[in-house]
C-alpha positions as CSV (number, residue, x, y, z in Angstrom):
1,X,2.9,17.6,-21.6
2,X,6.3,18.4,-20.3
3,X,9.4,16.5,-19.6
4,X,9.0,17.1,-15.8
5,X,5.0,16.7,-15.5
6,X,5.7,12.8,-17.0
7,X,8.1,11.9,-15.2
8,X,6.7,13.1,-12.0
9,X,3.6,10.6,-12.7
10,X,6.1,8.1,-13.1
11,X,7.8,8.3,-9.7
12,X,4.1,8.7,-8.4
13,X,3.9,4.7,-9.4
14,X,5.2,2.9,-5.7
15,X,7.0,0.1,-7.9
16,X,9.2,3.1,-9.6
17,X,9.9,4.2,-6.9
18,X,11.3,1.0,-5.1
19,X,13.5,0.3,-8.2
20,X,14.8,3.9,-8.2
21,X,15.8,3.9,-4.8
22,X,17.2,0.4,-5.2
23,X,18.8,1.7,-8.3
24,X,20.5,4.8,-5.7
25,X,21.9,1.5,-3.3
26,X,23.2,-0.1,-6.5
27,X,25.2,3.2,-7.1
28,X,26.6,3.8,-3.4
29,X,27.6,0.0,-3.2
30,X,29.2,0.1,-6.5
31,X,30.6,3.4,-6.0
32,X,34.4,1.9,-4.1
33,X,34.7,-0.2,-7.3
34,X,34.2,2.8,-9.6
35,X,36.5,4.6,-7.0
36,X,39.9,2.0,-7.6
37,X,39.8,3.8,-11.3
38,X,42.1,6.6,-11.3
39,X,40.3,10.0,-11.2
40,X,37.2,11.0,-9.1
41,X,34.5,8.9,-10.4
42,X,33.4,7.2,-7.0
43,X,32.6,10.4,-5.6
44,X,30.4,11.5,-8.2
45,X,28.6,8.0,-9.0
46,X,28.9,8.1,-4.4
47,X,26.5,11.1,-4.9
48,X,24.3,10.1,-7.8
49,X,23.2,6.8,-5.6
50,X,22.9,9.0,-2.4
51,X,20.7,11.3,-4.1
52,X,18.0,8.7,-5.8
53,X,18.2,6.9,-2.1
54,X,17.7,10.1,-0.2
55,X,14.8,11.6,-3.1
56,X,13.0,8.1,-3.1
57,X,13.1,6.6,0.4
58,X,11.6,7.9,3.8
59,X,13.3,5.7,5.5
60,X,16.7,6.8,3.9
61,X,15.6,10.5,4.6
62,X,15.4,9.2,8.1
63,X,18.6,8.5,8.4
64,X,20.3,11.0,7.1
65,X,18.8,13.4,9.3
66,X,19.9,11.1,12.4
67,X,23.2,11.1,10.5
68,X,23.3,14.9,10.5
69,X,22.2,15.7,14.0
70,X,25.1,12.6,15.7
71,X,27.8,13.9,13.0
72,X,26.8,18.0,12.2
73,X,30.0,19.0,10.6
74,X,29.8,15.8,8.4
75,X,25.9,16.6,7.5
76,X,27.1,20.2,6.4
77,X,29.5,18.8,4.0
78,X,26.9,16.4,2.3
79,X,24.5,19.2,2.3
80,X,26.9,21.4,0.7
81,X,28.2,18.7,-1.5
82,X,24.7,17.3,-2.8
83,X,24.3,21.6,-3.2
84,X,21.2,22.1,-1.2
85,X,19.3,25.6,-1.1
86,X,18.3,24.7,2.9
87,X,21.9,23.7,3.3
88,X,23.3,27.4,2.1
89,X,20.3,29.3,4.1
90,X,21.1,26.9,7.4
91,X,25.0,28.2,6.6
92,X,24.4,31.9,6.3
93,X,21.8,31.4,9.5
94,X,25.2,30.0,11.4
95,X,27.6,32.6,10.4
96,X,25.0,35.1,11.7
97,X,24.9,33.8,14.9
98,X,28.4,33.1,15.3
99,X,29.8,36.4,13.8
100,X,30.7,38.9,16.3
101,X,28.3,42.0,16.3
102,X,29.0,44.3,13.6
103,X,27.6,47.8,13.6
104,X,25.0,48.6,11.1
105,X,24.7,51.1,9.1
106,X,22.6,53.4,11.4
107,X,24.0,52.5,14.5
108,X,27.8,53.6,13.0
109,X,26.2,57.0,12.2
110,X,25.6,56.3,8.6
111,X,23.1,57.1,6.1
């Protein structure tokens, strides 16, 4: 059996799940300590936390997406920092619409 099909049972088990999202709180809370050392450690253990919380919890899912739709610009950063595919379609979806029309190819006269 692979790597990914065991551990995917294992975060089928609700008690795993608990202690890895508890692990994720663990992470963010200890993150401003980890932060005080010199070098960008908080950010990185910050986003490791965030991401168990967020993969593990619907309640934490929740709130990010109320988080994201009160603070957009903010969302967009933690989207594009946690390197989400929805985050990079949602941004070329938004340059679209706010791009100024530019001719295509057959309306210009091309081939």
């Amino acid at each position: 059996m692979s790597v990914r099909g065991s551990w995917s049972r294992w975060t089928a088990i609700p008690l795993v799940r608990q202690l890895l999202f508890l692990l994720g709180c663990l992470l963010m809370l200890v993150s401003p300590i980890v932060g005080a050392i010199p070098g960008p450690g908080g950010i990185f253990v910050f986003a490791a936390g965030l991401g168990l919380a967020l993969k593990y919890s619907g309640w934490a899912k929740r709130m990010y997406v109320r988080f994201k739709r009160k603070h957009p610009q903010k969302g967009r950063w933690a989207d594009w920092g946690m390197r989400r595919a929805s985050a990079r379609r949602r941004e070329e979806i938004r340059k679209r619409r706010e791009a100024p029309h530019a001719p295509t190819r057959i309306e210009a006269g091309g081939d």
